[in-house]
C-alpha positions in Angstrom: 84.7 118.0 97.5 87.6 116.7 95.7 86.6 116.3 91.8 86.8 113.4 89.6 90.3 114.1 87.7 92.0 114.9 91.8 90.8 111.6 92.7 92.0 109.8 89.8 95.4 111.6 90.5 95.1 109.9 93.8 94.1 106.8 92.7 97.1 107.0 90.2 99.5 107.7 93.2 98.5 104.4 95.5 100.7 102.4 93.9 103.4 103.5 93.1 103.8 104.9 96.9 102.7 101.5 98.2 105.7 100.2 96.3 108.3 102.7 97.1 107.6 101.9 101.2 107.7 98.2 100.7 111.0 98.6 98.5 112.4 100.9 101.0 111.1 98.7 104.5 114.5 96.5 104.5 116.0 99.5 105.4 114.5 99.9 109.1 115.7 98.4 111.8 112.0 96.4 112.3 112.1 94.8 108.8 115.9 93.7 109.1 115.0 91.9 112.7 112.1 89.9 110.7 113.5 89.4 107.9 116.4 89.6 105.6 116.3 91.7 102.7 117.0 88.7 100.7 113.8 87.1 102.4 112.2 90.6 102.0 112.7 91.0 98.3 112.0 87.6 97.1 108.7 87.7 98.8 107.9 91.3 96.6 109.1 89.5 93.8 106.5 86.7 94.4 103.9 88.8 95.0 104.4 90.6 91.9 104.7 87.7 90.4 101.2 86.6 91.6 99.2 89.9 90.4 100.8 89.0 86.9 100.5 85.5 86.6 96.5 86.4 87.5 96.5 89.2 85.1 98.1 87.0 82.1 95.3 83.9 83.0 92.6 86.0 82.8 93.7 87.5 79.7 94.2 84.3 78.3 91.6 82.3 79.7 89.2 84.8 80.6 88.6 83.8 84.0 86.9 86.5 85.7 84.6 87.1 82.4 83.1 83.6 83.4 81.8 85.1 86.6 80.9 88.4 84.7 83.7 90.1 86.6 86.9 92.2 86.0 90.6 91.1 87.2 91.6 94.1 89.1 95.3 94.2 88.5 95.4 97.7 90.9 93.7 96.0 93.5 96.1 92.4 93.1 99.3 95.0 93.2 98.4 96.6 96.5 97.2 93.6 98.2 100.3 91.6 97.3 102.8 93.8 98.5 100.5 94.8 102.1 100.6 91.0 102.2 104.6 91.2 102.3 104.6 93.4 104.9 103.0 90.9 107.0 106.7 89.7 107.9 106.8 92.5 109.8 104.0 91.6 112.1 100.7 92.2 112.1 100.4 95.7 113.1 102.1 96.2 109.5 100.0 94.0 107.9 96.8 95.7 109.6 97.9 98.9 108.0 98.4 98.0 105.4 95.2 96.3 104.8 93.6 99.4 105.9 95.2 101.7 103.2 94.0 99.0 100.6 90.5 98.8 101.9 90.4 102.3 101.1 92.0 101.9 97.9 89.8 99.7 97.1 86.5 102.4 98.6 88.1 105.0 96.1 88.3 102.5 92.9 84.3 102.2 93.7 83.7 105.6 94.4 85.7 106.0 90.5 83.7 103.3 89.2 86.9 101.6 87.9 85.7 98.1 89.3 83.0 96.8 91.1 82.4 94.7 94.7 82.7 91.6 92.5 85.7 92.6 90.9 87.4 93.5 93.9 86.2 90.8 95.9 87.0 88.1 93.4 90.3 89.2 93.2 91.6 89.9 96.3 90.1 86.6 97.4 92.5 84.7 95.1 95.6 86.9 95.9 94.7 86.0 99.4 94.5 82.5 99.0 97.3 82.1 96.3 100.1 84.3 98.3 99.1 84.4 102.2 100.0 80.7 102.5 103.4 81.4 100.9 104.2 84.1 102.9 102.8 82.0 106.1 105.6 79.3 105.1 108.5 81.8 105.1 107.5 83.3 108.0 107.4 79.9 109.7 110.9 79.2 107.9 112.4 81.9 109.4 111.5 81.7 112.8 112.4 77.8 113.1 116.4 79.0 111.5 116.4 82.4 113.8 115.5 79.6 117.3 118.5 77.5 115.9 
């Protein structure tokens, strides 16, 4: 059984590799056919966008504290960027999801955040990016039938 610290390191590692693929996606064939890589990287920018503009409301307003809950900034990150890769098609985006489910799994296991935490928060990056990327996809399937 893996301790503690290894599982931190792993933990520590989600990230940052979640952001190197989605950085480095425009690069296949599949990505460039579903999007540009202008399309592709002002949608990461967005989503980045979105787990910071949460993170700097709660901080300011303490949002989550009124629900006696924790913004998850680690779980916002991953979800916003798997929610990118939903321009690739759902097989992506299924993934994806799975590798933050159990992201999410490991940051329990660590006791970093709990269910409500998690929940909250992936609930509003959900609801506050999915649209947006919805409307782009829809945008660029009308020009690419043109």
């Amino acid at each position: 059984m893996p301790t503690y610290e290894q599982l931190d390191a792993v933990a520590d590692a989600v990230n940052p590799a979640l952001l190197i693929v989605t950085l480095a996606l425009p690069a296949l064939p599949l990505v460039r056919n579903r999007a540009s890589p202008i399309t592709w990287y002002a949608i990461v920018a967005l989503a980045l966008a979105t787990t910071y503009s949460l993170m700097g409301l709660d901080s300011t307003f303490g949002l989550w504290r009124r629900f006696d809950a924790d913004y998850s900034a680690h779980a916002a990150f991953a979800m916003t960027l798997v929610i990118a890769w939903s321009l690739i098609g759902p097989r992506s985006l299924a993934i994806g999801s799975a590798i933050v489910l159990m992201y999410c799994a490991l940051m329990l296991h660590q006791r970093y955040h709990s269910v409500r935490d998690i929940a909250s928060t992936l609930l509003c990056v959900i609801l506050l990016l999915g649209p947006c990327v919805w409307l782009v996809q829809r945008r660029a399937r009308r020009l690419a039938t043109r």
